[in-house]
C-alpha positions as CSV (number, residue, x, y, z in Angstrom):
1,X,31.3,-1.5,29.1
2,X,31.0,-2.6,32.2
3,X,28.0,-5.3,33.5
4,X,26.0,-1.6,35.6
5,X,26.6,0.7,32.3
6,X,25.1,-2.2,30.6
7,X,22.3,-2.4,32.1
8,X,21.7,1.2,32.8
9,X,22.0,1.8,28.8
10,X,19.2,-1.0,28.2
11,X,16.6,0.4,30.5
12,X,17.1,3.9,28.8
13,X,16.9,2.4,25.0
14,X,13.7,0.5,26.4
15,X,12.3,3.7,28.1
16,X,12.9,5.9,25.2
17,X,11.0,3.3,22.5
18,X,7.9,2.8,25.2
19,X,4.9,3.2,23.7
20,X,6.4,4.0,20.1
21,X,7.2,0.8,18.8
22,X,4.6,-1.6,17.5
23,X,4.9,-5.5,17.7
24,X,6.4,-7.0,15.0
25,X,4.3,-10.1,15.8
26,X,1.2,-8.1,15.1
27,X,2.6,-6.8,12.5
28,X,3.8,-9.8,10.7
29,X,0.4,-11.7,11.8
30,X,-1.4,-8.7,9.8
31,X,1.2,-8.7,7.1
32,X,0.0,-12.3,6.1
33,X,-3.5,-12.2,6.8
34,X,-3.7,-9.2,3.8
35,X,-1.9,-11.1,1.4
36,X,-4.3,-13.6,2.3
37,X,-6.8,-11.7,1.7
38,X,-6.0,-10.5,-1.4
39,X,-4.5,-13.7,-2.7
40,X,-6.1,-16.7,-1.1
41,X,-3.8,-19.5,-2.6
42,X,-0.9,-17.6,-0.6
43,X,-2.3,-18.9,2.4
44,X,-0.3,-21.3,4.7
45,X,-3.2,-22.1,7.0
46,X,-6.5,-22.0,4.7
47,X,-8.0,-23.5,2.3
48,X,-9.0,-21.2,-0.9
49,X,-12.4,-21.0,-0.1
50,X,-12.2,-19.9,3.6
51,X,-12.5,-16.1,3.4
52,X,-10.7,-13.4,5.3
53,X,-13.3,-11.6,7.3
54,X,-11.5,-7.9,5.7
55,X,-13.6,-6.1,9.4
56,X,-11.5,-7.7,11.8
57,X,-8.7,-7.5,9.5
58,X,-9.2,-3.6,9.9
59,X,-9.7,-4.0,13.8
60,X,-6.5,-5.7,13.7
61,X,-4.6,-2.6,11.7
62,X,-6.4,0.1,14.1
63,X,-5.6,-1.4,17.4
64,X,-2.1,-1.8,15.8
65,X,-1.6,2.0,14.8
66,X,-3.1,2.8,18.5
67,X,-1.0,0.6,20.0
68,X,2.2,3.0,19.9
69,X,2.2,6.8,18.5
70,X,2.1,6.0,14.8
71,X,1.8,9.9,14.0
72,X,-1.1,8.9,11.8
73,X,-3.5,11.7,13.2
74,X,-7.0,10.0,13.3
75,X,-6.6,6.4,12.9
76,X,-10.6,5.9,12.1
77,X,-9.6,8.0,8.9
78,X,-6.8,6.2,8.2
79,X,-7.6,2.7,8.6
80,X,-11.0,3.6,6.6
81,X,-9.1,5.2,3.6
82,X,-6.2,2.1,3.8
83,X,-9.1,-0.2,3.1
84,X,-10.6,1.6,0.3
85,X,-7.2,1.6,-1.6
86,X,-7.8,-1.8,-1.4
87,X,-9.3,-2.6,-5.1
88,X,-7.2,-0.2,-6.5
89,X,-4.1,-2.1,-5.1
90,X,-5.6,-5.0,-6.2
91,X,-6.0,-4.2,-9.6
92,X,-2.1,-2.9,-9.3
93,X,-0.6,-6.3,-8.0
94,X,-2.7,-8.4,-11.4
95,X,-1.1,-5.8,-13.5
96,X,2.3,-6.8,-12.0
97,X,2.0,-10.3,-12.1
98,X,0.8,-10.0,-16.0
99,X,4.0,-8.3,-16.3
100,X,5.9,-10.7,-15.3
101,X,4.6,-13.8,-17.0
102,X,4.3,-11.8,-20.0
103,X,8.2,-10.8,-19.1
104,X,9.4,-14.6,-18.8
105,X,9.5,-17.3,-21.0
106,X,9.6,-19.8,-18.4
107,X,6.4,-18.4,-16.0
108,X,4.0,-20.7,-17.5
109,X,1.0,-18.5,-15.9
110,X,-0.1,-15.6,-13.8
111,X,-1.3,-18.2,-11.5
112,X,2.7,-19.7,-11.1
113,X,3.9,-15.8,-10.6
114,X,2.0,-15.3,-7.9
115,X,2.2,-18.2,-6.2
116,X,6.1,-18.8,-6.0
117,X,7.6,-15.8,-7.9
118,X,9.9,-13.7,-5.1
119,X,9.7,-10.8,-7.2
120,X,5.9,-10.9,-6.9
121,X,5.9,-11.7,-3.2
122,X,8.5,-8.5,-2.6
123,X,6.3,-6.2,-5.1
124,X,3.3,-7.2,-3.2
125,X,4.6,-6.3,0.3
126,X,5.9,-3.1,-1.3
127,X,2.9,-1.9,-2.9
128,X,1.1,-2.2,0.8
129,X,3.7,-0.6,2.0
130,X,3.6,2.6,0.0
131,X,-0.4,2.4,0.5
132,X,0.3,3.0,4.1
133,X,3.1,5.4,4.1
134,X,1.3,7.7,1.8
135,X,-1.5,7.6,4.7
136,X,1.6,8.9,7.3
137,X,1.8,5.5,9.2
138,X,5.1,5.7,10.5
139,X,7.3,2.5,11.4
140,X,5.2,0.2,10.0
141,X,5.8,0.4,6.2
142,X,9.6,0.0,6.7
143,X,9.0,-3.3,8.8
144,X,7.1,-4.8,6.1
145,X,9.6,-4.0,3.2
146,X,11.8,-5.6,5.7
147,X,9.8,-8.5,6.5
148,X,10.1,-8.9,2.6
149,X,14.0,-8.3,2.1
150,X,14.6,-10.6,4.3
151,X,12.5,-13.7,2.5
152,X,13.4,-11.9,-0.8
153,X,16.4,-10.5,-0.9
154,X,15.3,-7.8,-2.8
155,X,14.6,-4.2,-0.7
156,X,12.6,-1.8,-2.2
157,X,12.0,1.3,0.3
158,X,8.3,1.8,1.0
159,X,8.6,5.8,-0.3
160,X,9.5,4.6,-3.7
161,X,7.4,5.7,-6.4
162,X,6.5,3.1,-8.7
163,X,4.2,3.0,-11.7
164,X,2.0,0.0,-12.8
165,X,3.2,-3.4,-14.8
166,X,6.5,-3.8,-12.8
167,X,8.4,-6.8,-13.9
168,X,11.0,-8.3,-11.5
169,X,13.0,-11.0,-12.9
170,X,14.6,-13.8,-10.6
171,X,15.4,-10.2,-8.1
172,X,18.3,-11.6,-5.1
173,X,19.9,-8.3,-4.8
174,X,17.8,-5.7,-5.7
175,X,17.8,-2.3,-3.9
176,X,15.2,0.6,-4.9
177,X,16.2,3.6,-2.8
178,X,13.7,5.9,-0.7
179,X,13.4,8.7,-3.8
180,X,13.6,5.8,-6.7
181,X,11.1,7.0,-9.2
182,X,10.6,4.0,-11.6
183,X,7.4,4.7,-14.7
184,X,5.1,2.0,-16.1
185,X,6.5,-1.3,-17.7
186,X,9.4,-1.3,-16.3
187,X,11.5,-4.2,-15.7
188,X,14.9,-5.0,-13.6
189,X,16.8,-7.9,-12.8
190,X,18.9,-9.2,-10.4
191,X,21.5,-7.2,-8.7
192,X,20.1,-3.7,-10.1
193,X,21.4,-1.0,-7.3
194,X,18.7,2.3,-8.1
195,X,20.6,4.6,-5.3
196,X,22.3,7.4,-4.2
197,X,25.8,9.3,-5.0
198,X,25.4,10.6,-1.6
199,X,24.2,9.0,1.6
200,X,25.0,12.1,4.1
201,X,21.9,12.6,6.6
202,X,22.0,16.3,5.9
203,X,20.4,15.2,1.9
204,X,17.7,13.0,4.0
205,X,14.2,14.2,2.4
206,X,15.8,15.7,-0.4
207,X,15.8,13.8,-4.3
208,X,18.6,11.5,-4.0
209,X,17.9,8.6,-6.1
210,X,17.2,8.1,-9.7
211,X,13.9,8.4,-12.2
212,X,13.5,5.3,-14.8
213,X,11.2,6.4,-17.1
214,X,8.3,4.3,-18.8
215,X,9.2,1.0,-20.3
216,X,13.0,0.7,-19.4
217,X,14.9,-2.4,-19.3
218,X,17.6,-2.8,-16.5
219,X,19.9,-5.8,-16.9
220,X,22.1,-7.8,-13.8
221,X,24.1,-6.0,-12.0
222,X,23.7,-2.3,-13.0
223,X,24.1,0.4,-11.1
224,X,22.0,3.9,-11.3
225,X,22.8,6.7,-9.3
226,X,22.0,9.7,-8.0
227,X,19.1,12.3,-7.8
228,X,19.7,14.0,-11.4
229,X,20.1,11.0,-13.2
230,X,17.2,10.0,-15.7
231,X,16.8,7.1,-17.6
232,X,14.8,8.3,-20.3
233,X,11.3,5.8,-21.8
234,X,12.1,3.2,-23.6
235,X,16.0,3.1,-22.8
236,X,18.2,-0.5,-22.2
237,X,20.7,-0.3,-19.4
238,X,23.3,-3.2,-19.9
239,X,24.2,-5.8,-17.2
240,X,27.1,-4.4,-14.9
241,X,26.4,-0.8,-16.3
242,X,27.4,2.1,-13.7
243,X,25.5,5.0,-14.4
244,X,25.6,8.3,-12.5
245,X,24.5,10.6,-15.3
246,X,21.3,11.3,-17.3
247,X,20.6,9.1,-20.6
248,X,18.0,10.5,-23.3
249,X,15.0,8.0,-24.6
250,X,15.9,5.0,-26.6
251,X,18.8,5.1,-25.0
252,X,21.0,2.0,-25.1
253,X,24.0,1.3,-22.7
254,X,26.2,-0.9,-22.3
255,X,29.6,-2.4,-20.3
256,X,32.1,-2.8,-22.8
257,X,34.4,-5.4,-21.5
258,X,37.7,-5.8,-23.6
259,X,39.7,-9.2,-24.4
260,X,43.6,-8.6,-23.6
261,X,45.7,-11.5,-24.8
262,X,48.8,-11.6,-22.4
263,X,51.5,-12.9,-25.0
264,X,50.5,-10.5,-27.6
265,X,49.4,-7.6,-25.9
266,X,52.2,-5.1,-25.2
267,X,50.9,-3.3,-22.1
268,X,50.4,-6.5,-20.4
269,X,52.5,-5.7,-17.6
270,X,49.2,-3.3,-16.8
271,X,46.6,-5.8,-16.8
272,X,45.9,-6.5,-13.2
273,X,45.6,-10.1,-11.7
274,X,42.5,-10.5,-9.6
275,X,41.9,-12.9,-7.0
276,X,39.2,-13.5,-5.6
């Protein structure tokens, strides 16, 4: 590309965004002063007992969502139903963080989850996120999941569906896709993949990740995939699982791994050596 196609192709990428993209400054800026609204010890800047005035906090979200073309129809309404789901999301987050004390033996309190669990931190951003996306904000949600993944490591799309008392345990390398259906009391751990069997932009919109029903365990390192695929209440899903098809309640499943001994075993020749 030569220096003139260059600069000719950045001018039209900056004319074309124009107006529709909001600052990611603003947005981060009202990212943190929510959680520290809703969780004053999360604060960096305050002390617990100076308040966030919650009005100016939703001056802050309306001159954001009028800032670009947010597709958010009449931002009075929205900003004014956004801050009513407040309590509600509130009493969603404690749930959560009960969860995951109650979850692990080593949280010695509610208090400890929320102040330095990453699974918390990522739930939390989540949970705001789908607030706002099921009020049509557009952009916005997906920068704060991603505000999250990156601190977290753990990407949960804001369109997920998630039910109440989610446990995340330790959580590097977690990814809840955009039609993830998880019930209540569920809990994952690291390196759980909840996606899709097929990522072709004609299926965008369309059911392509699984549903975890109520109370479902999800060990390291599984993999659940596709649209169809159910895993029914009260199932186990073993670490390193791969699991593309439907699994009935009380369901338990598991990675066999096999022991080969290479002097005794007579199809040693097919046991591959791995290097990595």
């Amino acid at each position: 590309m030569t220096r003139n196609e260059f600069i000719r192709n950045r001018g039209q990428f900056l004319q074309s965004v124009k107006g529709k993209v909001p600052s990611k400054k603003e947005i981060n800026n009202f990212l943190n002063e929510l959680i520290e609204y809703l969780f004053p010890v999360l604060s960096e800047s305050r002390t617990t007992e100076e308040e966030i005035d919650i009005d100016e906090l939703m001056v802050l979200l309306h001159a954001i969502l009028k800032s670009y073309d947010s597709k958010s129809g009449d931002i009075d309404r929205t900003v004014s139903r956004f801050r009513d789901s407040l309590p509600d999301l509130y009493d969603l987050l404690i749930a959560d963080a009960i969860a995951i004390y109650e979850g692990d033996p080593a949280a010695t309190s509610v208090e400890e989850v929320v102040l330095s669990y990453p699974g918390f931190y990522a739930i939390l951003v989540y949970r705001i996120a789908h607030e706002l996306d099921n009020l049509s904000v557009a952009v916005i949600p997906r920068m704060l999941t991603e505000f999250s993944h990156g601190k977290t490591g753990i990407d949960i799309h804001p369109k997920a569906q998630i039910g109440k008392s989610f446990c995340i345990d330790h959580g590097t390398g977690i990814v809840v896709g955009e039609t993830t259906v998880i019930g209540d009391s569920v809990k994952i751990y690291q390196g759980v993949t909840l996606g899709a069997t097929s990522v072709a932009k004609e299926h965008s919109g369309k059911k392509r990740h699984p549903t975890i029903e109520d109370h479902v365990i999800i060990y390291s390192g599984a993999t659940v995939l596709g649209g169809q695929t159910i895993v029914g209440y009260h199932s186990i899903i073993g670490g390193n699982v791969w699991l593309t098809h439907s699994v009935d309640p009380y369901s338990v499943v598991l990675d066999q791994s096999r022991v080969h001994l290479r002097n005794n075993d007579p199809n040693r020749d097919e046991i591959i050596d791995y290097v990595i």
